[in-house]
C-alpha positions, 0 to 999 in steps of 0.5 A, a space after each residue: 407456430 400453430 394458428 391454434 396455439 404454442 407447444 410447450 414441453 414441460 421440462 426441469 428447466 421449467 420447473 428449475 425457472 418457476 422454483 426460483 421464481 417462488 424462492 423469490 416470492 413472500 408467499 413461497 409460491 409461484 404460478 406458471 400458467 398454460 392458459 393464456 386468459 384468465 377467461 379460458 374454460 379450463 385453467 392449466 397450471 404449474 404450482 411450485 411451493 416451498 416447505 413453510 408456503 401457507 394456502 388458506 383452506 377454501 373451497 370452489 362452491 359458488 360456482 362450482 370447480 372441481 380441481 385435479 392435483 398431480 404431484 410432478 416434483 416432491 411431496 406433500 399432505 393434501 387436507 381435506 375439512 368438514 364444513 366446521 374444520 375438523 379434518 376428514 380426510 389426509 392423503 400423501 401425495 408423492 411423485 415417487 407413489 403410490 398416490 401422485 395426484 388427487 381429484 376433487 369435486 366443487 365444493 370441497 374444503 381443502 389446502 395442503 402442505 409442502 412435506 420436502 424442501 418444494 413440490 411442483 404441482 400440475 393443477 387443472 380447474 375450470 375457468 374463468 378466473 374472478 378474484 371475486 368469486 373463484 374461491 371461498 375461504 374457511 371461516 375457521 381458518 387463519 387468512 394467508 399473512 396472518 400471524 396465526 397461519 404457521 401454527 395453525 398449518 403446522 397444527 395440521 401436519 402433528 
């Protein structure tokens, strides 16, 4: 091994392994992160998401992360919400094409939704990672395992 650090591929048997992993998970999803602290200045991640997963809109404000999204595996719709949460902007994400990824500057309300049976994500975002401030969450939006969550995501997607 390097004195830096391991090598490691990113590979379908990864994702296969993280897939299951969600499959297993009430929240339909599961991280598989490259960094490894949650103190690191740039976080690296795998996101395996099931259809029907709910990620609360929220924004990287304070302090301000900008986030880039590619789309390695499946497809999904990727929202993006004015400060009242009225939706701005829709773009389909798709490993196939056209569009295979999306960067967005701090401060940007956003969440998306799985379109196919799951999608693999590669998510890049600046660390450190503190639950107490490493996102805020839409005051408009329902909160992940609330009982309004699945129609306000299947709202979104009409």
């Amino acid at each position: 091994m390097s004195p830096i650090g391991q090598v490691r591929l990113i590979t379908n048997e990864l994702f296969a392994r993280v897939l299951e992993q969600a499959r297993q998970s009430p929240r339909r999803r599961m991280n598989f992160n490259f960094h490894p602290s949650l103190d690191d200045n740039l976080h690296r991640f795998l996101n395996a998401m099931l259809r029907g997963t709910y990620i609360a809109p929220h924004r990287h404000l304070l302090p301000p992360k900008p986030e880039s999204f590619l789309v390695l595996e499946g497809r999904i719709e990727f929202f993006v919400f004015d400060d009242r949460g009225v939706v701005e902007q829709r773009h389909i994400l798709d490993s196939g094409g056209p569009a295979v990824g999306i960067d967005i500057p701090p401060g940007v309300w956003h969440t998306m939704a799985v379109l196919t049976t799951h999608a693999i994500c590669f998510e890049a975002k600046p660390g450190p990672y503190s639950p107490a401030n490493d996102k805020e969450f839409a005051p408009w939006a329902p909160r992940e395992g609330d009982p309004g969550a699945a129609a306000y995501l299947d709202a979104l997607m009409l």
